[in-house]
N, C-alpha and C positions, 0 to 999 in steps of 0.2 A: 413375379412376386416371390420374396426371399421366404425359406424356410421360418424364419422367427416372426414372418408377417402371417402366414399360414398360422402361429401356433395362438398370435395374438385373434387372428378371425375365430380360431377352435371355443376361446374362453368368452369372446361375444356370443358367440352361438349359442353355447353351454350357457349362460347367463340370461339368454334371451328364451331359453327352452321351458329355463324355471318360471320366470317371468310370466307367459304364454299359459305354463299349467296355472298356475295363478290366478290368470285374468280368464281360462275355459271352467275352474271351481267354481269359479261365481253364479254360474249358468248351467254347468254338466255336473251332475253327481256322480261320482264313481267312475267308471271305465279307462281308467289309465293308460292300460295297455292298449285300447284301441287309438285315446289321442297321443302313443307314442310312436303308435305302427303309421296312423297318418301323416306325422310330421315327419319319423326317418322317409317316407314315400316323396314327401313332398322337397325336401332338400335333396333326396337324389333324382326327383326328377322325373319318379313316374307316377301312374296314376293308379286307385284303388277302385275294389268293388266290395262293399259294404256288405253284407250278409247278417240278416235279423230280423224276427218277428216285427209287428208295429208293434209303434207305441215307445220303442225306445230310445227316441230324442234324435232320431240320425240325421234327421236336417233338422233339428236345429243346432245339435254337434257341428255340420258343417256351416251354417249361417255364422255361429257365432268364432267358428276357427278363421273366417274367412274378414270377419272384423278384427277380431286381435290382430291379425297381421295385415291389417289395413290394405286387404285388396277387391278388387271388383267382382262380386259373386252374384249367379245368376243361375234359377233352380228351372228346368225343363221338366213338367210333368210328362212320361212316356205315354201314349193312349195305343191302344189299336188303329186310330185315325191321325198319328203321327205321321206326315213325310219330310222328308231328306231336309225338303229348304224353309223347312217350319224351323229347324233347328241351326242351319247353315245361314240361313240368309235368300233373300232370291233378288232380280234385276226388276225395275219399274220402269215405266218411259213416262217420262218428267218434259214437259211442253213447254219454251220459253214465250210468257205473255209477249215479249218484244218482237221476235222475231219468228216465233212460231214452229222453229226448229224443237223437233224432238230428238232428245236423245234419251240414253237406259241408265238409270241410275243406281246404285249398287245399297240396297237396306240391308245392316249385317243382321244376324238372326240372333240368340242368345247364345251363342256357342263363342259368342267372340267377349269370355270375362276371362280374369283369374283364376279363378273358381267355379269351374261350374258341375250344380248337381243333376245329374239324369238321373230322375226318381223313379224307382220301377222299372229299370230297365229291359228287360222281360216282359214286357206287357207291349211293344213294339215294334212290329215287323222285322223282319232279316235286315229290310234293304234300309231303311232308317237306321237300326243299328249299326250296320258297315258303315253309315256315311257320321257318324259320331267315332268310330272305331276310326276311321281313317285319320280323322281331322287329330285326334289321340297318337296318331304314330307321327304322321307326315309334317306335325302343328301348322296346318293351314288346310281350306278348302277352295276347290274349284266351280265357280259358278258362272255361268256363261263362256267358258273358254280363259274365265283370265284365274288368276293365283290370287289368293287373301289370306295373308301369313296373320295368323293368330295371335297375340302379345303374350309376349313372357312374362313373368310363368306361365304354365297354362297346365291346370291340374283339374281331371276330373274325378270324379266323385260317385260313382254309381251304386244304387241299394237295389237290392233284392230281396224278395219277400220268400223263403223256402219253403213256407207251407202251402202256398196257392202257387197249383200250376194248371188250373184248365185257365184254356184263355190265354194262355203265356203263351211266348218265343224265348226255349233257353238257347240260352250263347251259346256257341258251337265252341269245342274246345280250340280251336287254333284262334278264336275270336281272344274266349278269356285271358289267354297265355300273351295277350296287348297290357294285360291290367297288375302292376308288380306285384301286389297284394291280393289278398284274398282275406278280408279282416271279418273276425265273427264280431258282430255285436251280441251279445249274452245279459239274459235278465239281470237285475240288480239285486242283491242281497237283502237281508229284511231292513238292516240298519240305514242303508242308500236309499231303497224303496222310500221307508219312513221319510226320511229327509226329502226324497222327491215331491211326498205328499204334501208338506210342511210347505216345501216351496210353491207351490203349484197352485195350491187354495189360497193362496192371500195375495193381496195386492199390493205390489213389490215390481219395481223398475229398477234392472241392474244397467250400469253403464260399463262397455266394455273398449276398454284403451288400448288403441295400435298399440302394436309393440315395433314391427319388423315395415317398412317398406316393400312396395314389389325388388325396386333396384339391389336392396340390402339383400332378398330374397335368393337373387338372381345372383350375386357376389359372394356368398354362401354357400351357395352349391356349386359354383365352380372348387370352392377349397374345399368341398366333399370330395369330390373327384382327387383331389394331390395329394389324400390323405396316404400315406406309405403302407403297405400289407405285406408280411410276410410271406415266405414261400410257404410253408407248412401251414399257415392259416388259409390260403388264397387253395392248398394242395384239400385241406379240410373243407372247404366250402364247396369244392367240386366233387368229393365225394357223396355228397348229401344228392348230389344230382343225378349223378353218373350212376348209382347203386339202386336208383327209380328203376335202371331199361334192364328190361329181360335179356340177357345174353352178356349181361357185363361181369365183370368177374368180381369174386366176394359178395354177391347181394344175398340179402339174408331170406330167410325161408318165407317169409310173410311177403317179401315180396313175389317168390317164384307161385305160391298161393293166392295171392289176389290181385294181383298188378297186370292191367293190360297192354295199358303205354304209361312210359315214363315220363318225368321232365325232359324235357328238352335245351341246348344252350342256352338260352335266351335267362332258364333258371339260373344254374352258375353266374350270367352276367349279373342279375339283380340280386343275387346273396351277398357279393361283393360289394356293391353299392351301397344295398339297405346297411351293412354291418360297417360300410364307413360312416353313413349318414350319424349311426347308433353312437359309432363312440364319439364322433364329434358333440352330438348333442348330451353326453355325458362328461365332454369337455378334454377328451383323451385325443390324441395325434397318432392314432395306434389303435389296427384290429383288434380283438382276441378273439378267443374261441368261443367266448360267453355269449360275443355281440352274434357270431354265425348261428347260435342256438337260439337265440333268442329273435330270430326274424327267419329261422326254418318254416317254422307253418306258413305262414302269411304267405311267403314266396312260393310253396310246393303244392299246400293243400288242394289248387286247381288245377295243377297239371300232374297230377298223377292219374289216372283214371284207372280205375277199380273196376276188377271184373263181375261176375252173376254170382261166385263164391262167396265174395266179398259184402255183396246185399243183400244174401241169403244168412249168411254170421253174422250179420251187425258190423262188420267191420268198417271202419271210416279212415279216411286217409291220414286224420292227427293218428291214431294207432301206429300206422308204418311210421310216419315219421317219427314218433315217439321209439320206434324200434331201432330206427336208423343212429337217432342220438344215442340210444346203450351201445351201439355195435361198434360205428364209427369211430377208429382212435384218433388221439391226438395229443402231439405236442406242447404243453404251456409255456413253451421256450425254444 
């Protein structure tokens, strides 16, 4: 695909983004930044983990993002008495009345949509959660010995509850560091509240129209990927990374005080991606620096981990990276 086919998919994308906010207004009050963190996630490819009290719409945020863009969405509540193949699928042995021959026949589980939400994920065992975590890297699972490639897209959708932890299984960090984002959902204002209110007590059926295909979907994020980065933007986005680990050079003071592992590569990879996805979806053929600030958190806030200093001050991981943005320079040219 030539350059100026590229630039033509940018201005669908960017046109379909507006569109999409459009038709999630109908249904979501307020939260922008969170339906903008999910769809830069979703055009490049990886998946998020929702973070928010109840009560603030997150599945239905995800129900109704997964209608606007016309794909097959499928919500797994996590229990404690969740296993592997509740979610994967399992093999049955299926008896032909003709000939009496059994053979295993293969029922997919709900992990096999477009979309699918693991709600509360933290409320289910380690080894359930790897076999979701895995199907998330690998996009496919293993049941019985054979291979079941999962359809494209395939974007999950994980919520967590921060205030209730007995009873929980938190994701281990090298888990979380599978999840591009780490997206806060945050209370609504008095003015959105009110509106919530408005909407919510009255009886009122919204209809919400495709906008995107899965195929379109899939065609779209590949012209994420061939979006062009410069060096000093691509040299900018690995700093934000690299200045996490203790021992690297220039990290600033807040980190030598609260930081006890940093990002990791895997960071760097997804700053770059999400900040191509960003300016696509702003309708731009071109990084900047604005787009790597502005999907810092989302990318870092879980893989930084903060030491006993850190939860003894108050300190929380947007702080550093909040520190990292004054420090870090950079080029606008």
């Amino acid at each position: 695909m030539t350059e100026e086919n590229d630039i033509q998919a940018v201005q669908r994308l960017a046109e379909a983004y507006h569109r999409l906010t459009d038709e999630l207004s109908k249904v979501i009050v307020g939260q922008q930044s969170v339906i903008e963190e999910l769809l830069v996630a979703l055009f490049a490819g990886g998946h998020c983990l929702l973070v928010g009290v109840p009560g603030l719409a997150k599945t239905l945020l995800i129900r109704t993002l997964a209608q606007a863009l016309s794909l097959q969405f499928s919500r797994i509540q996590f229990t404690p008495d969740l296993m592997p193949a509740d979610i994967t699928g399992t093999e049955v042995i299926q008896e032909d009345r003709a000939s009496g021959v059994r053979t295993f026949r293969f029922l997919p589980g709900p992990i096999f949509a477009n979309v699918v939400l693991a709600d509360e994920i933290n409320r289910t065992p380690p080894k359930t959660q790897a076999a979701l975590l895995e199907a998330m890297q690998e996009k496919q699972v293993t049941v019985g010995g054979k291979r079941h490639v999962l359809q494209a897209p395939f974007f999950v959708l994980a919520t967590q509850n921060p205030i209730e932890q007995e009873g929980t299984y938190p994701l281990p960090e090298a888990q979380l560091d599978r999840f591009m984002f780490n997206v806060l959902v945050d209370y609504p204002d008095e003015a959105e509240e009110l509106d919530i209110i408005k909407r919510t007590t009255t009886d009122t059926d919204v209809q919400i129209t495709p906008m995107l295909s899965a195929k379109e979907i899939e065609t779209l994020s590949r012209t994420v990927r061939r979006v062009p980065i410069a060096d000093h933007i691509a040299m900018y986005a690995l700093q934000f990374a690299r200045r996490t680990r203790i021992g690297c050079e220039n990290i600033p003071q807040i980190v030598h005080n609260y930081v006890s592992w940093g990002a990791g590569p895997r960071a760097s990879q997804y700053m770059i991606l999400g900040a191509k996805a960003r300016a696509v979806l702003h309708g731009r053929y071109h990084v900047s620096a604005e787009d790597i600030r502005a999907i810092a958190r989302p990318v870092l806030r879980h893989r930084i981990i903060t030491n006993f200093n850190a939860e003894a001050e108050g300190i929380k991981t947007d702080d550093i990276i909040a520190e990292l943005e004054r420090t870090i320079p950079v080029r606008d040219s």
